[in-house]
C-alpha positions in Angstrom: 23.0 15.5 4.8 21.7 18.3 2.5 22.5 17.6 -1.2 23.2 20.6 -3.3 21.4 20.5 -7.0 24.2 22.4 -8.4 26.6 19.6 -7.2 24.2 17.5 -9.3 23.6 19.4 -12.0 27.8 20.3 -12.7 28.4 16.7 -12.2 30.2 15.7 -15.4 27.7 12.6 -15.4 24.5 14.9 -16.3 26.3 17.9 -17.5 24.6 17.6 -21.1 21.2 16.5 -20.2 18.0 18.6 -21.0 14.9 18.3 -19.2 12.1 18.1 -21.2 9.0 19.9 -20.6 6.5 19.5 -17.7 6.4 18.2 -14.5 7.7 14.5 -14.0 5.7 13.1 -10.5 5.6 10.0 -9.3 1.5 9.5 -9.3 -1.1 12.3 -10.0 -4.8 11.7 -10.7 -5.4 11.4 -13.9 -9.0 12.9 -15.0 -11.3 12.1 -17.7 -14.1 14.9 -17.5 -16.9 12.4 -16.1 -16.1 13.3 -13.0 -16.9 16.7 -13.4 -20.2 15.5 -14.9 -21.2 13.7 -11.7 -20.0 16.3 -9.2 -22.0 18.6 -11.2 -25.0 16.5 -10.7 -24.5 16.6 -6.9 -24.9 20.1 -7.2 -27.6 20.3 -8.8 -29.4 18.0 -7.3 -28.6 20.1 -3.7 -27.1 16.3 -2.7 -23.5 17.5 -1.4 -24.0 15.9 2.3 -22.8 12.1 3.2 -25.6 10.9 0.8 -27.0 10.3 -2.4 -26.6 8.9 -6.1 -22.9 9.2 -6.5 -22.0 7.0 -3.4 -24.9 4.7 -4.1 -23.9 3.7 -7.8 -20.7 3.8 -6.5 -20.8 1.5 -4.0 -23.0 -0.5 -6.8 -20.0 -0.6 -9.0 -17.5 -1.5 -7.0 -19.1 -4.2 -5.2 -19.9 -5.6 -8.4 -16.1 -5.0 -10.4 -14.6 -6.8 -7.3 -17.1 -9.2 -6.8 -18.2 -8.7 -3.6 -22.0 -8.2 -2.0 -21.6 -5.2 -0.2 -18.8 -2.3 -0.2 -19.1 0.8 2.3 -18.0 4.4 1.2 -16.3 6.1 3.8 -13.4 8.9 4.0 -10.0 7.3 3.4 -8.6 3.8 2.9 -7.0 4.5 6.4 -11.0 4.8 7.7 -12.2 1.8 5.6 -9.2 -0.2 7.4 -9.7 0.8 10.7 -13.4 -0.4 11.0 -12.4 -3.5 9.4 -10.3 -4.0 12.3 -12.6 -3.2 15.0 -15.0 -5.3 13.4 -12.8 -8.1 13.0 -11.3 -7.6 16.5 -15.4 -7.8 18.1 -16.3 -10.8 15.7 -12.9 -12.3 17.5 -13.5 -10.7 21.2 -16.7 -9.5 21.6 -18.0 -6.1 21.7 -15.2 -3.4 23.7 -16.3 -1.2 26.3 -16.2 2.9 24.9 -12.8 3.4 26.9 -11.2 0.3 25.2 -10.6 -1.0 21.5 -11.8 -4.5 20.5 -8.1 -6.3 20.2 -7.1 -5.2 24.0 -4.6 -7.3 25.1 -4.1 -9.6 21.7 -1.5 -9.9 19.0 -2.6 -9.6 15.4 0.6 -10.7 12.8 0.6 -7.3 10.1 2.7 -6.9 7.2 5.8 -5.6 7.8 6.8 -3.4 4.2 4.1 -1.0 3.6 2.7 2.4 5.0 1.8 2.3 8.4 -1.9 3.4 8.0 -2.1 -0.9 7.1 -1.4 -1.6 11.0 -2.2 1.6 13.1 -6.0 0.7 13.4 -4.3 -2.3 15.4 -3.0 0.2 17.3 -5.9 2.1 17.6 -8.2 -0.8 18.9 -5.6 -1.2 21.6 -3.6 -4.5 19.9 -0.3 -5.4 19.7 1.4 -5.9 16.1 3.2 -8.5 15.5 5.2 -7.7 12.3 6.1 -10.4 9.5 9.2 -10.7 7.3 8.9 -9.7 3.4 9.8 -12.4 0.6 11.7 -11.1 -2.5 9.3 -13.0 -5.2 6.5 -10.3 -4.6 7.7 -8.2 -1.8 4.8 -9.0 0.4 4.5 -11.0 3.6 6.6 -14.2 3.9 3.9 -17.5 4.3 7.0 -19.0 5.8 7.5 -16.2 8.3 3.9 -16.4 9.0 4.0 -20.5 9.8 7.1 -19.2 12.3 4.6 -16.5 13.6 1.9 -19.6 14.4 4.6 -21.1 16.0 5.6 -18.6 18.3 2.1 -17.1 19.3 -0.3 -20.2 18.0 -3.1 -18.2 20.1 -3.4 -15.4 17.2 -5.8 -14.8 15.3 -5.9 -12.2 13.1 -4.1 -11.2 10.3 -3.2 -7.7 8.2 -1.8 -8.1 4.9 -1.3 -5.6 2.4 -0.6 -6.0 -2.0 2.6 -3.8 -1.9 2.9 -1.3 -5.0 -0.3 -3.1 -6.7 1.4 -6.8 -6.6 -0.8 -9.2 -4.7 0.8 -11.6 -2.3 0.8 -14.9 -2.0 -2.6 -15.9 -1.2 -2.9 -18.7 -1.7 -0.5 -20.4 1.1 -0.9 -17.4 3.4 -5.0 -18.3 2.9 -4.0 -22.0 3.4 -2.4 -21.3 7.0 -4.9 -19.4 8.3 -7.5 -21.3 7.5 -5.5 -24.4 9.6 -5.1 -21.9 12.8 -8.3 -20.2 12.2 -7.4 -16.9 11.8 -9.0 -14.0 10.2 -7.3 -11.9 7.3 -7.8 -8.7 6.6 -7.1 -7.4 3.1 -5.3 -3.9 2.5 -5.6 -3.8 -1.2 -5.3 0.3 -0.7 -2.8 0.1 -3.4 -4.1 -2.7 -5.6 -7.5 -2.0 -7.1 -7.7 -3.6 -10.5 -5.6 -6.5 -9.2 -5.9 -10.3 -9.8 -4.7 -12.9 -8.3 -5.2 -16.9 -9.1 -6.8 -18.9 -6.2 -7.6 -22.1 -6.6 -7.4 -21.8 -10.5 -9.9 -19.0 -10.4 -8.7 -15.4 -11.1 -10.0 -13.8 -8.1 -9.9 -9.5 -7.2 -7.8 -8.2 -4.7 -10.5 -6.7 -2.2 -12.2 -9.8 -2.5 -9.5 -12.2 -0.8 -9.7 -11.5 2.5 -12.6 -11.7 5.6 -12.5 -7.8 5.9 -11.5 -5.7 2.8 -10.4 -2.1 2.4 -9.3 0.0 -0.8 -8.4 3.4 -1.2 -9.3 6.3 -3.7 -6.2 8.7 -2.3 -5.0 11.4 -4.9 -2.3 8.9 -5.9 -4.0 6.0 -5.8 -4.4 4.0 -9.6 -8.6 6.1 -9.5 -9.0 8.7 -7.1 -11.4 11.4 -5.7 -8.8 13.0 -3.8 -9.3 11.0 -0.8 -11.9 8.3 0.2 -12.2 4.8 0.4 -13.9 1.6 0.9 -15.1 -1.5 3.0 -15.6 -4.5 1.2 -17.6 -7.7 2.3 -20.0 -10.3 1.6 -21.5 -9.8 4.9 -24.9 -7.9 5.0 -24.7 -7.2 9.3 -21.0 -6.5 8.5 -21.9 -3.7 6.2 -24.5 -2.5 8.2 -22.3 -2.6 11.3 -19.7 -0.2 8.9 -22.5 2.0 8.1 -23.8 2.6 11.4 -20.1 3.1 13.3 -19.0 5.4 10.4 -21.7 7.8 11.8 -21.4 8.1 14.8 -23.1 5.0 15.9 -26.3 7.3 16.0 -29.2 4.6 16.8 -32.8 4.7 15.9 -34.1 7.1 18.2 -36.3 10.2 18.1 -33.0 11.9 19.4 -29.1 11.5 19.3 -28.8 8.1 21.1 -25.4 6.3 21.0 -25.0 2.7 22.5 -21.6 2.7 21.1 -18.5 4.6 19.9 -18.9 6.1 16.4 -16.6 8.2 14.1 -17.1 10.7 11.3 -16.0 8.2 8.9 -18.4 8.5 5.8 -17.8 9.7 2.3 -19.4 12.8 0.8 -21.3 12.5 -2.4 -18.9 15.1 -4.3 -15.8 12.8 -3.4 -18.4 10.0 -4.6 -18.9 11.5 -8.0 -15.1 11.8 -8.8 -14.7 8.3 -8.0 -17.7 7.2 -9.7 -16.2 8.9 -12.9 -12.9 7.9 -12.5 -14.5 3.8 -12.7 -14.9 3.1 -16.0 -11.0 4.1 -16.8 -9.5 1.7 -14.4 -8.3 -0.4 -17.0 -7.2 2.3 -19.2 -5.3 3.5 -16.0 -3.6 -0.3 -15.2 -2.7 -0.5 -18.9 -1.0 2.4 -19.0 1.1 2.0 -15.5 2.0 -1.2 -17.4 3.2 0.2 -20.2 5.3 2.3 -17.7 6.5 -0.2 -16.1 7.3 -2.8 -18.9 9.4 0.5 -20.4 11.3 0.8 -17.6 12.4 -2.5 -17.5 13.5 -3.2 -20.8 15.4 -0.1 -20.5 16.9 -1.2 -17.6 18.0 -4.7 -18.7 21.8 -3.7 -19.3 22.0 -2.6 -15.4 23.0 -3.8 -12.4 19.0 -3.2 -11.3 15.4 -5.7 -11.1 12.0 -4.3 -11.7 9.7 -5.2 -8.5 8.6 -8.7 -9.2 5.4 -10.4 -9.5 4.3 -14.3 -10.4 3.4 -14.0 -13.8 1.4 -17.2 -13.5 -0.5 -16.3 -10.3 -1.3 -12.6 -10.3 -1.9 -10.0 -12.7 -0.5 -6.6 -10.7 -2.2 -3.7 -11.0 1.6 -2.0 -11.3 0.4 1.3 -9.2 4.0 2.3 -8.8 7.0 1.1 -10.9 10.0 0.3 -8.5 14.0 -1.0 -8.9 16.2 -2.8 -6.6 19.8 -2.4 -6.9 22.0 -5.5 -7.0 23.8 -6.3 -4.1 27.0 -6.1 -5.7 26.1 -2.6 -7.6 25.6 -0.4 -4.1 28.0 2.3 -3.4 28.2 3.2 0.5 25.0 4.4 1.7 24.0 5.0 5.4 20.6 6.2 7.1 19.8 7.7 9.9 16.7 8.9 11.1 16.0 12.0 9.2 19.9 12.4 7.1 21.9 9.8 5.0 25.5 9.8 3.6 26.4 8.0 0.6 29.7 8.2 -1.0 29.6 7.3 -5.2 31.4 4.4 -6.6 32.2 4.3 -10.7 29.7 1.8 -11.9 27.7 2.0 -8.7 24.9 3.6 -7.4 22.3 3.8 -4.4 18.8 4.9 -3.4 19.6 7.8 -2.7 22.0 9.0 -5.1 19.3 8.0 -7.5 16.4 10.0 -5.6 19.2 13.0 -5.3 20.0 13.0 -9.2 16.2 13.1 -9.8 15.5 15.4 -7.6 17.9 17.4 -9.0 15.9 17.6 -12.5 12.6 18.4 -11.0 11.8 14.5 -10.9 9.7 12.6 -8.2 10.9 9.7 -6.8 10.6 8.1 -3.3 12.4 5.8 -1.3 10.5 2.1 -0.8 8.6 2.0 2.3 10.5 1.6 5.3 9.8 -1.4 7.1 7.0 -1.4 10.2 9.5 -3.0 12.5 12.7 -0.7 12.0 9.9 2.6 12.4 10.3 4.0 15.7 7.1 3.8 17.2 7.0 0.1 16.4 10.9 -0.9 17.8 9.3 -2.9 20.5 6.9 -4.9 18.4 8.3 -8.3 17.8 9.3 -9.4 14.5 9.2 -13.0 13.2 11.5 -13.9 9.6 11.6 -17.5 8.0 14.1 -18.5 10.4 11.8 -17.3 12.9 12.4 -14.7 16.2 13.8 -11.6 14.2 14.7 -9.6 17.0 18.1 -9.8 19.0 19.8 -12.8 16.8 23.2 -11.5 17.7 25.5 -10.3 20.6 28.6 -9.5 21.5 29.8 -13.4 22.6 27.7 -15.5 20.0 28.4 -15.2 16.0 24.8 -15.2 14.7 23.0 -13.9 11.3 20.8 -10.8 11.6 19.1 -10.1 8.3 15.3 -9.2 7.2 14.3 -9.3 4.0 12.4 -6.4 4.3 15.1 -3.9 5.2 17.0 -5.3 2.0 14.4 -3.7 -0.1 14.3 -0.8 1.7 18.2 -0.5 1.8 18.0 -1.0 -2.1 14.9 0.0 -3.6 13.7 3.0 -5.6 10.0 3.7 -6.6 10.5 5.6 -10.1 8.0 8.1 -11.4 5.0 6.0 -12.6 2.7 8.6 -13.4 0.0 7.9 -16.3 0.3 11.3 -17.9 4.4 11.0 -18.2 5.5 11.3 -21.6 7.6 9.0 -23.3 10.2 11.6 -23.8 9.9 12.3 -20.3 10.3 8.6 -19.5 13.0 8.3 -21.2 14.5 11.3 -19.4 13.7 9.4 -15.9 15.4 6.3 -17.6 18.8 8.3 -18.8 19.1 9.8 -15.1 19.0 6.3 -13.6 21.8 5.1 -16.3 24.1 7.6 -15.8 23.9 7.3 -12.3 25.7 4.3 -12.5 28.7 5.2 -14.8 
């Protein structure tokens, strides 16, 4: 379906409204002028290779904000997570041969709502994943679909979760049931840098939670450098191991010797320096997405919308992206397909997609919350495990049965909102109108 902005725009529903000035987006980088400082520096200093000061301090100060030992600069989040895996996949399994990936032939339980570069490396190291329901209190994997998981496929032993939208998960049980089946987790907090969460009455980072640890420093991420990320650990041999396979496994030789698969994986010092300038104004950046997000919902109070949640006692988000659910009761017809969707309005309803159209419309960004793992079609095969347990086939033609996931829910009904730090409040306020008037 191809939505024409006139239709929009003439719609006796936004008629009247004036844009204000400036681009509204969903999440830019926001610089400071330290950055520029520091990439300067590499410059100067002839240092604009995979080495020198900027990734060193850097790696120094993140380690120490997230309070780990070591952290690993390499090229994306997506890089930082993939050696995690193969590393957690040889700990597990033992070391692959070069035509095979460390989980061959094993299951690993991922996270089901959240951008697939969290679970490709399983795919990538030849494993299977095994996707988990989401729970509504934080939109993050289910501990109860995760006990069902144990009890489908006891032998597992690995586990990928991911904070959605900066909003850490639920930790502490999901911590508690691995520990009793003796699995591994590994953390995607890509999204959450800056985040807390409580554990064991102690406020605790996210990127410090799990046995393997990755964040990301993408353009849209809460600090950036344009692209980059990080492994995290307390493990000296683990970092080392990082170091070495993230170039090219080169070993200490005269020559080029390899002994086992590498990859081109490691950050450069420029990317380095904007990072390293963009540190010390992570907690200007959190406060303000809070602000955003606080905004947003008391503006939205009178509607038939929620804010994505979070336990206020447990976790402190880092609130990355500000997102709304529609109530159940407030959807007009919306259907999906692959690429197109259809939706038809409803006076004092609304949909995703309206919304995202009507933005759109006004030069706004918005996107669509992530689509499940297990609905993608890449993934159809991979089993999926709810609360209730198998989450695959529940129904037929001959037995009445339930078929529901939490996780396509959210997707059917949620909206991430532009959350960007340098938004106005006039231009926030625009967003917020557009969202209102949808409904009437």
């Amino acid at each position: 379906m191809t939505i024409n902005k006139d239709d929009i725009l003439n719609d006796l529903r936004f008629k009247d409204l004036s844009r204000p000035e400036g681009k509204i987006l969903l999440a830019s980088p926001t610089m400071h002028g330290d950055e520029e400082k520091y990439v300067h520096e590499a410059f100067e200093s002839g240092w604009v290779t995979t080495a020198g000061e900027n990734i060193t301090k850097l790696e120094q100060a993140v380690a120490e904000y997230v309070g780990v030992k070591y952290a690993v600069s390499l090229s994306s989040g997506t890089a930082a997570l993939h050696l995690a895996t193969k590393l957690a996949g040889e700990r597990l399994y033992g070391q692959a041969k070069p035509n095979s990936g460390t989980l061959a032939g094993h299951k690993v339980f991922c996270s089901d709502v959240t951008f697939d570069a969290s679970v490709n490396p399983v795919a990538y190291e030849d494993g299977e994943a095994v996707f988990l329901d989401t729970e509504y209190d934080t939109w993050n994997m289910d501990p109860k679909a995760l006990e069902k998981a144990f009890e489908i496929y006891p032998d597992v032993k690995l586990i990928v979760l991911a904070h959605l939208y900066g909003t850490p998960g639920k930790m502490e049980e999901i911590k508690r049931i691995a520990d009793e089946h003796g699995a591994i987790i590994i953390e995607d907090a890509a999204e959450s840098l800056g985040a807390k969460y409580k554990l064991n009455g102690k406020w605790v980072e996210t990127g410090a939670l799990g046995g393997y640890n990755a964040i990301s420093f993408n353009g849209n991420k809460i600090i950036t450098g344009s692209s980059g990320g990080m492994f995290l650990t307390n493990s000296i041999e683990d970092a080392d191991k990082v170091r070495k396979w993230s170039t090219q496994s080169r070993e200490a030789a005269p020559w080029y010797q390899h002994e086992e698969i590498g990859y081109n994986y490691r950050m450069s010092n420029i990317i380095a320096g904007i990072v390293r300038g963009q540190m010390p104004y992570l907690h200007e950046h959190i406060d303000r997405k809070k602000e955003i997000y606080e905004r947003y919902r008391e503006a939205f109070k009178n509607l038939p919308v929620q804010m994505n949640p979070y336990d206020a006692y447990r976790s402190e988000p880092n609130f990355w992206l500000s997102c709304l659910l529609v109530d159940n009761e407030a959807m007009c017809d919306q259907v999906r397909g692959e690429n197109d969707y259809l939706y038809g309005h409803e006076k004092g309803k609304s949909c995703p997609q309206e919304i995202l159209d009507a933005l759109s419309a006004f030069k706004c960004e918005g996107r669509p919350v992530w689509k499940p793992m297990h609905c993608q079609p890449i993934y159809r095969n991979n089993a999926f495990v709810t609360a209730r347990g198998n989450g695959r086939g529940q129904t037929n033609a001959y037995i009445d049965g339930v078929s529901f996931d939490v996780g396509a829910d959210i997707f059917r009904r949620g909206v991430c909102l532009p959350s960007d730090n340098k938004m106005t409040d006039e231009q926030q306020n625009f967003v917020i109108e557009v969202v209102k008037r949808c409904f009437e």
